[in-house]
C-alpha positions in Angstrom: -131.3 -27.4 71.2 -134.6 -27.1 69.3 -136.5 -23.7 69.0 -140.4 -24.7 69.3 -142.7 -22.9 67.6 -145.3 -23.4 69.6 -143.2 -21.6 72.2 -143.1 -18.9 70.9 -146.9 -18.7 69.8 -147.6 -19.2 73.4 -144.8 -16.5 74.5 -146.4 -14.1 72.2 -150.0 -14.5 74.0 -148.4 -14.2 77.4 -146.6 -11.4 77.2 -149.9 -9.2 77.0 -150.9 -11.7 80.0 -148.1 -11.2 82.5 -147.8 -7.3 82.0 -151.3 -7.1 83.2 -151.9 -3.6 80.9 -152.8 -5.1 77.7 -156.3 -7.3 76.6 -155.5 -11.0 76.7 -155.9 -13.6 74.0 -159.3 -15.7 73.9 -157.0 -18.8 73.6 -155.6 -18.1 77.0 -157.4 -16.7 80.4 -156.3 -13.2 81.1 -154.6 -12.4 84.1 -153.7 -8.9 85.7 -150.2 -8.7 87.3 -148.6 -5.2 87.8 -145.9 -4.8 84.8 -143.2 -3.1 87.4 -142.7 -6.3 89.4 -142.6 -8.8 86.5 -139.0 -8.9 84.9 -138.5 -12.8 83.6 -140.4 -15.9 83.0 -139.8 -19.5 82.9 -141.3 -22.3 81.8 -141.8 -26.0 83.2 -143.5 -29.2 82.5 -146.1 -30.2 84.3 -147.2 -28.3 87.4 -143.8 -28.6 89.6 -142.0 -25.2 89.2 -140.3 -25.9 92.8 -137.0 -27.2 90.9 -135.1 -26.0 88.1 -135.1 -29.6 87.0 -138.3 -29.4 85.4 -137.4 -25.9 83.9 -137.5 -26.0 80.0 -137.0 -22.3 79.1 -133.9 -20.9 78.0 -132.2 -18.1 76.2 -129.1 -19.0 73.9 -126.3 -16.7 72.5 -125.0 -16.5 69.2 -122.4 -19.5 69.7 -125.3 -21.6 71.1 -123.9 -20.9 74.8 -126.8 -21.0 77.2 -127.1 -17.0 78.8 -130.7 -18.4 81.7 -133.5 -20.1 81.8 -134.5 -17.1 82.7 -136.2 -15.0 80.1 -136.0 -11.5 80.3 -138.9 -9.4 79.8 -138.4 -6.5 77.4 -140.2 -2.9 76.8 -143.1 -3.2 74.1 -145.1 -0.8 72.7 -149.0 -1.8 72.1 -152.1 -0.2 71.3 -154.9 -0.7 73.7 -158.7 -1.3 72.4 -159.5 2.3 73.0 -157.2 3.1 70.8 -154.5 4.8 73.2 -150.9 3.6 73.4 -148.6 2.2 76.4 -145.7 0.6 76.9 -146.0 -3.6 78.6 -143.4 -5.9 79.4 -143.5 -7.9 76.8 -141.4 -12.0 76.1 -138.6 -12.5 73.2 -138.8 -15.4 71.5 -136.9 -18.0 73.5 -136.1 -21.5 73.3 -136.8 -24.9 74.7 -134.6 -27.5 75.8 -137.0 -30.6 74.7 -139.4 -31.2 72.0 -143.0 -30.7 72.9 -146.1 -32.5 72.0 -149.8 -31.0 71.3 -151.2 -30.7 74.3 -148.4 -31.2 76.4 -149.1 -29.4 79.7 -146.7 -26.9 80.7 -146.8 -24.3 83.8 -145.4 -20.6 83.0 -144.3 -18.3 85.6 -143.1 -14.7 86.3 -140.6 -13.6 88.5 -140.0 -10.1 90.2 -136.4 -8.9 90.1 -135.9 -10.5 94.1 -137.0 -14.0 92.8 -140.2 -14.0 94.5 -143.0 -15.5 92.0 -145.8 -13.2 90.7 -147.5 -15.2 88.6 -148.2 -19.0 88.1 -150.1 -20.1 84.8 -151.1 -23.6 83.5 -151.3 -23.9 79.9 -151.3 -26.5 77.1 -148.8 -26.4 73.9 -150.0 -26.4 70.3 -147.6 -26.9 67.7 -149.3 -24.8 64.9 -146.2 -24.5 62.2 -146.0 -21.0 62.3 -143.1 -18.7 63.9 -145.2 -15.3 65.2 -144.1 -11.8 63.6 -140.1 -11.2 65.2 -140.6 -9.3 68.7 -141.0 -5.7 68.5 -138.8 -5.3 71.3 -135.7 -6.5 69.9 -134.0 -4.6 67.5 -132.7 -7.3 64.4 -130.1 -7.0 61.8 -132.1 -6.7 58.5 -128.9 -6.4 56.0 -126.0 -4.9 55.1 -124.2 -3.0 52.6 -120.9 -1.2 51.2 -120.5 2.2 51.2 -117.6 3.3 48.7 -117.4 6.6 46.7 -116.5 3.3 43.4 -120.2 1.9 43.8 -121.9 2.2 40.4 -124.8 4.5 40.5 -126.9 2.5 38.4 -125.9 -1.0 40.1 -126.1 -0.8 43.8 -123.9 -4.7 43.7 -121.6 -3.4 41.5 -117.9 -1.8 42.7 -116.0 0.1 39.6 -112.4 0.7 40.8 -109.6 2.3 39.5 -106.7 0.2 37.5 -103.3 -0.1 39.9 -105.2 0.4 43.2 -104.0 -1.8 45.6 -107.6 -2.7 46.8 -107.0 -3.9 50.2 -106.5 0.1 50.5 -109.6 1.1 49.0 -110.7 1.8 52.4 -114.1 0.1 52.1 -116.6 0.8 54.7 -119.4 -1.1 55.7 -123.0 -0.3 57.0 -125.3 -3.0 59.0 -129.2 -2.1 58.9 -131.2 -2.7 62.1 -135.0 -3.2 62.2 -136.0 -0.1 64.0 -134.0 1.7 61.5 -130.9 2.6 63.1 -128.1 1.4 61.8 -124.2 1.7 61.6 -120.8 2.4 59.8 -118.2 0.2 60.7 -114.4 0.0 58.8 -114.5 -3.3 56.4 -110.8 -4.0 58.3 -111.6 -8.0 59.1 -113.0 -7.3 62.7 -116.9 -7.0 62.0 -116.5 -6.5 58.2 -114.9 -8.4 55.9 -114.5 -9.0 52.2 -113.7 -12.2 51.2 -112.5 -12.7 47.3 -109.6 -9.7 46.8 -106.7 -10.0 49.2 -103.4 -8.8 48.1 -105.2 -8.2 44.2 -104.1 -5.8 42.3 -106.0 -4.7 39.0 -103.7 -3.6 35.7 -105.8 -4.4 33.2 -108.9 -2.0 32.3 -112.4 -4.4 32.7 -111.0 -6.9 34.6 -113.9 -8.5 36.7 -114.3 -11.1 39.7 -116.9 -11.9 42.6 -116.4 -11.0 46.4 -118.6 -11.6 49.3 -119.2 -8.8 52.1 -119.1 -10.6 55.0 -120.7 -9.3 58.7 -119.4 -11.0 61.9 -122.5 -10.9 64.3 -121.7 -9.9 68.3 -123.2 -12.2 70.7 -126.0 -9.7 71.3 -126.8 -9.3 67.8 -130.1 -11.1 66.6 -131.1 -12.0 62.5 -132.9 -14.2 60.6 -131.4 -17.0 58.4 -127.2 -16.3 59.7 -124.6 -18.8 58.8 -122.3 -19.9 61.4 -119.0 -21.3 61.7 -117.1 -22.1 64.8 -120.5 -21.3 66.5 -119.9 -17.3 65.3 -122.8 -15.9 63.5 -122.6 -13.9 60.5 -124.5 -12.8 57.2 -123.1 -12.2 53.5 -123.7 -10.4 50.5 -122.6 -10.5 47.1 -120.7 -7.8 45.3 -119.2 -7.5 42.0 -116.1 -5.6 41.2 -114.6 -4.1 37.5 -111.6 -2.1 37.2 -111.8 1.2 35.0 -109.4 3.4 33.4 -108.8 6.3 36.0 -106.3 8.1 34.1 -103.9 7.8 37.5 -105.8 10.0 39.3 -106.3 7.0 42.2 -103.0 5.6 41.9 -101.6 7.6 44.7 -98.7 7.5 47.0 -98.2 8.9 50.5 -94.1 10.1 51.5 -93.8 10.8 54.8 -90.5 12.9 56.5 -89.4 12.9 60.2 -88.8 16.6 61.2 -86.7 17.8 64.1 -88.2 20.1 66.7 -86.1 19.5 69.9 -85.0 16.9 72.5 -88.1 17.4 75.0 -90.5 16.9 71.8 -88.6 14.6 69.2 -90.1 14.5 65.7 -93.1 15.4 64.1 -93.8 13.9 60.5 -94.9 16.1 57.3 -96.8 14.2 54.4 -97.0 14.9 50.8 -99.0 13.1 48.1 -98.2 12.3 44.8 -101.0 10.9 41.9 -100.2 8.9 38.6 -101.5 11.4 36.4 -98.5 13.6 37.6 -100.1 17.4 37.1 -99.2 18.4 40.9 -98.3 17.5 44.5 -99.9 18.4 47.6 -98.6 18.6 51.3 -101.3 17.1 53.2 -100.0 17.1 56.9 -102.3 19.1 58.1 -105.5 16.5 56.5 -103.7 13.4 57.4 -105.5 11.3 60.0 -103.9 7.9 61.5 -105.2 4.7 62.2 -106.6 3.6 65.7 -105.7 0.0 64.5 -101.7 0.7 64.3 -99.7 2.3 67.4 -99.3 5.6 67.5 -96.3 7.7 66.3 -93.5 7.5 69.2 -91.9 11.1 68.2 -88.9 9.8 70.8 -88.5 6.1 70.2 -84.7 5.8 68.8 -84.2 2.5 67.0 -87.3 0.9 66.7 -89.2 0.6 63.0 -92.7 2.2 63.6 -95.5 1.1 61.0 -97.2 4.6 60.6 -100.9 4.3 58.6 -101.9 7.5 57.7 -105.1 8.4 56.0 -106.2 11.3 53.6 -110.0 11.7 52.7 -109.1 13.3 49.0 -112.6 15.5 48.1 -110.5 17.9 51.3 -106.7 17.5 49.7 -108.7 18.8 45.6 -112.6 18.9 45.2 -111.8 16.9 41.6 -111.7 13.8 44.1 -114.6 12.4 45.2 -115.1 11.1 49.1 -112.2 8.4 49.1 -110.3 8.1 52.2 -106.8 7.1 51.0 -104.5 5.3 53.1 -100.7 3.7 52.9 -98.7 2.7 55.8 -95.0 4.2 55.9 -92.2 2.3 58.3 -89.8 4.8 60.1 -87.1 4.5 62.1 -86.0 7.2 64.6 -81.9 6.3 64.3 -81.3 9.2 67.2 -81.5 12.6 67.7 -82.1 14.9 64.8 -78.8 16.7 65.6 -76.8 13.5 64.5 -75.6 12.4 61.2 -78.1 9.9 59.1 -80.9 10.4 62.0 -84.3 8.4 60.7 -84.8 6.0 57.0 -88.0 5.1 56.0 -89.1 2.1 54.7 -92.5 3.0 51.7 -92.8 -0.3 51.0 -92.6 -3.4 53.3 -89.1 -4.8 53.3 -88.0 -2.2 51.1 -84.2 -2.3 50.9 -82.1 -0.4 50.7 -84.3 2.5 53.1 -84.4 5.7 52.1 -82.7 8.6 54.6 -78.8 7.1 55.3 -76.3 9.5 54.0 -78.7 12.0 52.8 -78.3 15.7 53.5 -78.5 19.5 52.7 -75.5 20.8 53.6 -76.2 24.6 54.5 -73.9 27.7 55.4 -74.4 31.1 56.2 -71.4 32.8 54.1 -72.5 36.2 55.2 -75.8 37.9 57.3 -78.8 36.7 55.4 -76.8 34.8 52.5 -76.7 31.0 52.9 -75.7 28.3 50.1 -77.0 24.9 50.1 -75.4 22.1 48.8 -77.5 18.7 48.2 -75.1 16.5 46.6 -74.9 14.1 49.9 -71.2 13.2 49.1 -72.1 11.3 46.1 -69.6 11.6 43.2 -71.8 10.4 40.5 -75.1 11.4 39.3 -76.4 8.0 39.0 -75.2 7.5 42.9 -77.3 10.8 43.8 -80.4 9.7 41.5 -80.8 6.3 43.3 -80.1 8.0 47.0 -82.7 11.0 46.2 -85.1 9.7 44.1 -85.4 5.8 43.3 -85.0 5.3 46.7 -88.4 7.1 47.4 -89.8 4.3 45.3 -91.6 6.9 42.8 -95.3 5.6 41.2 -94.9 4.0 38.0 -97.8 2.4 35.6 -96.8 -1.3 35.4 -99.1 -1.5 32.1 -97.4 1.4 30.4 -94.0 1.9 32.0 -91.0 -0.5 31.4 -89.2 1.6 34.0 -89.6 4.7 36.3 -89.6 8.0 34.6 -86.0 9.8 34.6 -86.2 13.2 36.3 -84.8 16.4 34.0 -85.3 18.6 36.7 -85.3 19.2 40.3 -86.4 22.0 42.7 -85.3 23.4 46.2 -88.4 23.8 48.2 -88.3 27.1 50.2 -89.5 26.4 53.9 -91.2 30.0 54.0 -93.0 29.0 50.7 -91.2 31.4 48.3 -89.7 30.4 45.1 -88.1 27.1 44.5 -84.8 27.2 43.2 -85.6 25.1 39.9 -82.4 23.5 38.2 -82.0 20.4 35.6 -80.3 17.2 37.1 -77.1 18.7 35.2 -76.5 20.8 38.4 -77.1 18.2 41.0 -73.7 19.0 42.4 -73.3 22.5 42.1 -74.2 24.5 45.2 -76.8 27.6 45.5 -77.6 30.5 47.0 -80.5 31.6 49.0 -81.5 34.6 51.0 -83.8 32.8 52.7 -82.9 31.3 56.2 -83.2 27.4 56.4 -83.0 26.4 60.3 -79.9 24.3 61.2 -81.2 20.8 61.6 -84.4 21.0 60.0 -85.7 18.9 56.6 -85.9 20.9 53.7 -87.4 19.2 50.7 -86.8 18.5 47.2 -89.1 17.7 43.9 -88.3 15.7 40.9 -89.9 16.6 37.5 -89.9 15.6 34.1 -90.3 18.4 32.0 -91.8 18.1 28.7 -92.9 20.3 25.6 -96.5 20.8 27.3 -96.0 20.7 31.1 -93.9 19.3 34.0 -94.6 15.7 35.4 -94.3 16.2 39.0 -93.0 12.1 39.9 -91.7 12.0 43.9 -90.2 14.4 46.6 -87.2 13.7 48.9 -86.4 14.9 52.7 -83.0 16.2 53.6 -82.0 16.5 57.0 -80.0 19.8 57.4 -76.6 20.1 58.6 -74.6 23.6 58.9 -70.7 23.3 59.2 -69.5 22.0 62.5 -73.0 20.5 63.8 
């Protein structure tokens, strides 16, 4: 199929003719018809309109998929001679089935919404060359952009993004531009928005620079000049350049997730903490964390069945020293049973990781006397290197590939209160021995413990583990 251009020079005359509000065109006669009844046109060669065989007009998807011959009319704004405003019905630029000829004669008519004929006009094609000015009626893609809190301010094609980032969760999100100035936001997730150029790359090295394409998948409806197509699917591109940069750790982030027991009608609920590179603190972020409408939802009852969890963080809410990045990771959990049984849930933080964290893990906690408990987190290990790997490589800590032969060694640890008082703080020395606590820790709960390295400055804060609770006899 062949757009003419002549088509739509002629289109563009008749739609001030067929509304019947507007002054016609001295190339064509004018013709009054009232705007309300008209509501689509076609075109035929010749002077036979009686059949459909002689009907030229059409209007054409995206994919090249004929929609009518039929051609719509659509709202257009104009200004009349007197200088006042209105709204007329007013042709989009269509296309034509054959190729057409200087003076080849054609016959264009309206239709009223029943299919009764309104208007019957003979007229002569001119191929001039041109294409007339885009319809004001439709709305067009004009272009489209990222939006990332990594673009360089004084290069709008230019993405600076922190070293060890895994940049397929940079969370990029893309905006496409219309012509009557609208426009929208749309996740760059490989539905609409795409970038081609990065998948699965991960940065070490400070400077490192390549070339990816932002790619825009157009809807059927969706109209722009100059698309590409593939498979007979529309879309537009445009060319970004990304650099890594030294970000001191602060982006190299890590989301743990814990399963926490609140009964058997509810199930679990999940509490989130996040961790950085540049180890100076931790933050519990459950209460910011957002999910993903592309993964299922958390199934708080759903006993033996791995559940890919994404969870999302936008970071300026967790410290104002981050700037608008939403963070995500996905965290695989498995509900083993009830939280009243040994070993209930392990969790997967990386794909495939094995072994999980979670079996055999526990705080074993007893109430000696009215408001004295001890706790014992030892799990039943016998050696410390046993309890290290259960506790704390098994969280899969960050590490710095290009500075770090090996994950930091914890010297300390600390007992996380669950009414927010005082940790007890103790060197890995006294990963065995058993404390006391005044403060009452519910029976089949998760209470949580922090790993530190502490040095002549400050303490490097490096992961956090979840400890199902379990009192004598339960």
């Amino acid at each position: 199929m062949r757009p003419s251009g002549s088509l739509r020079h002629f289109l563009g005359s008749f739609a001030s003719i067929i509304a019947g509000s507007g002054p016609g065109q001295t190339t064509y006669p004018t013709v009054r018809i009232c705007a309300a009844t008209s509501v689509s046109v076609k075109l035929f060669t010749g002077s036979d309109f009686t059949t459909n065989e002689n009907c030229i007009s059409g209007y054409y998807d995206q994919s090249g998929k004929l929609v009518s011959q039929a051609i719509a009319l659509v709202p257009v704004t104009v200004q009349f001679p007197d200088g006042s405003t209105g709204t007329v019905s007013g042709v989009p630029v269509c296309y034509t089935n054959v190729r057409l000829a200087n003076a080849t004669p054609v016959t264009a008519v309206a239709y009223s919404s029943t299919g009764a004929v309104v208007s019957i006009r003979q007229l002569l094609i001119q191929n001039t060359g041109c294409i007339r000015l885009a319809d004001s009626g439709i709305k067009y893609v004009v272009g489209i952009e990222l939006r990332t809190p990594f673009l360089s301010s004084s290069d709008p094609t230019l993405i600076q993004f922190p070293i060890n980032v895994i940049l397929s969760n940079l969370n990029l999100m893309g905006i496409v531009r219309y012509s009557d100035g609208t426009s929208a936001m749309l996740p760059v997730d490989g539905t609409k928005f795409q970038i081609l150029g990065f998948n699965a790359f991960v940065s070490t090295i400070v400077g490192q620079s390549f070339d990816v394409v932002l790619k825009y998948n157009l809807s059927s409806d969706e109209a722009v000049f100059n698309a590409n197509s593939v498979d007979q699917v529309g879309f537009i591109t445009r060319a970004y350049r990304m650099t890594s940069i030294n970000s001191a750790g602060a982006y190299a982030l890590k989301l743990f997730a814990f399963p926490v027991w609140r009964d058997g009608i509810t199930g679990y609920r999940l509490d989130w903490f996040l961790y950085n590179l540049d180890r100076s603190t931790w933050w519990n972020v459950t209460s910011l964390v957002q999910f993903s409408p592309a993964f299922p939802a958390f199934q708080p009852l759903q006993y033996g069945v791995q559940q890919d969890i994404n969870a999302q963080v936008q970071l300026n809410k967790v410290d104002p020293t981050f700037t608008n990045y939403l963070f995500s990771a996905t965290v695989a959990i498995t509900l083993l049973g009830p939280g009243t049984q040994d070993s209930p849930w392990q969790i997967q933080f990386e794909p495939g990781q094995m072994p999980p964290y979670g079996p055999g893990n526990v705080a074993a906690v007893n109430e000696v006397q009215a408001n004295q408990y001890t706790i014992n987190i030892a799990s039943g290990c016998k050696k410390q290197s046993d309890w290290l790997q259960a506790l704390y490589y098994n969280t899969l800590p960050l590490t710095d590939p290009a500075t770090e032969a090996q994950l930091p060694v914890p010297t300390h640890f600390a007992i996380q209160m669950p009414d927010g008082s005082a940790p007890i703080v103790c060197p890995i020395s006294q990963w065995a021995s058993t404390f006391n606590t005044a403060v009452t820790i519910p029976d089949d709960s998760t209470l949580y413990v922090t790993f530190f390295m502490r040095t002549t400055t400050n303490d490097l804060q490096l992961s956090i583990c979840g400890l199902p609770v379990r009192y004598p006899g339960t």
